[in-house]
C-alpha positions, 0 to 999 in steps of 0.5 A: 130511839129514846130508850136505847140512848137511855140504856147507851148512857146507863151503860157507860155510867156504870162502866164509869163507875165500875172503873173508878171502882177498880181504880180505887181499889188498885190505890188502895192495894198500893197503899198497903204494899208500901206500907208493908215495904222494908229498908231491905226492900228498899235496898234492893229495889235500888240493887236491882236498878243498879244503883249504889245505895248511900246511907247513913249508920248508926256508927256515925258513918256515911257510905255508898255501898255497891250492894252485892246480896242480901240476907234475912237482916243483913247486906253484902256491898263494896264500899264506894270507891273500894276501900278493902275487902266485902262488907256485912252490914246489920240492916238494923244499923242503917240509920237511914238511906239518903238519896235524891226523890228520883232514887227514893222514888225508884226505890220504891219498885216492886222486886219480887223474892225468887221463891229459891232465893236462899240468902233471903232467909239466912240470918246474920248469925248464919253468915258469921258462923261461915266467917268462924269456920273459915277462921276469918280475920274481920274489923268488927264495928260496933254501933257506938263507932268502937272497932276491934280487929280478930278473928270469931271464935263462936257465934250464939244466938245473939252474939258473937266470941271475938279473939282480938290480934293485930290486923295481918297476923293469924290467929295463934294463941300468942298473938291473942291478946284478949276476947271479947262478946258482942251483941249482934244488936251492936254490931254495926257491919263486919268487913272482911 
């Protein structure tokens, strides 16, 4: 009798143990998950729950955008309450996200990346080469709170050719009344 209670407590000590261990180990896998979370990430936890994201850019506006997809380094949202067409926002010029320690906290939600998610892996110079093809008119903001309205011309690598005219006016030659280069780095968000 002495020597199965022996075996019964051994048993549950080390099942105790093995429990504690897998806890441990699951806290750890935590940690490193966090760790390697992302603004994006977090953008889209929050996209998924269905909330606005209010945040702060580094051209000194504060926002609630109504997200709507996500690329590589960038978001499309709505402005809260609509004001105007869809927005491009440079993830990099988020300054920072504010909410409440509920939406922060909700934020934090795992939201796996569909394996045929394409936006995911288009760039922004991707998006701005549509927006050049389809001969756009944009406000393009940049990240010091500069704006210039036009149309884009040509997109590098890490830049984009604007053609600055009236805001409502097409793009003819006449109506140009110059050009401008900007860094994607920047640029703070493009509307449409």
């Amino acid at each position: 009798m002495r020597f199965e209670r022996l075996i019964d407590d051994l048993s549950a000590q080390m099942e105790h143990e093995q429990r504690e261990e897998e806890r441990s180990l699951a806290l750890e896998e935590e940690r490193h998950r966090l760790g390697r979370l992302s603004v994006r990430e977090r953008a889209r936890a929050l996209h998924e729950l269905g909330r606005p994201l209010r945040c702060e850019l580094v051209d000194g506006r504060a926002m609630t955008l109504a997200l709507e997809s996500f690329g590589r380094d960038w978001l499309a949202a709505r402005a809260q309450p609509p004001v105007g067409g869809l927005l491009i926002v440079r993830i990099p010029a988020i300054e920072a996200i504010v909410g409440d320690r509920e939406e922060l906290q909700a934020s934090l939600a795992p939201v796996p990346e569909s394996p045929t998610a394409l936006a995911a892996r288009i760039g922004f110079g991707f998006v701005l080469r549509d927006l050049a093809r389809r001969r756009a008119a944009v406000l393009v903001r940049g990240v010091s709170g500069a704006s210039w309205q036009g149309t884009i011309d040509r997109v590098g690598g890490d830049h984009l050719e604007l053609a600055l005219h009236p805001a409502g006016t097409p793009r003819r030659e006449a109506e140009v009344r110059g050009y401008r280069l900007v860094p994607f780095e920047r640029i703070s968000t493009i509307a449409m």
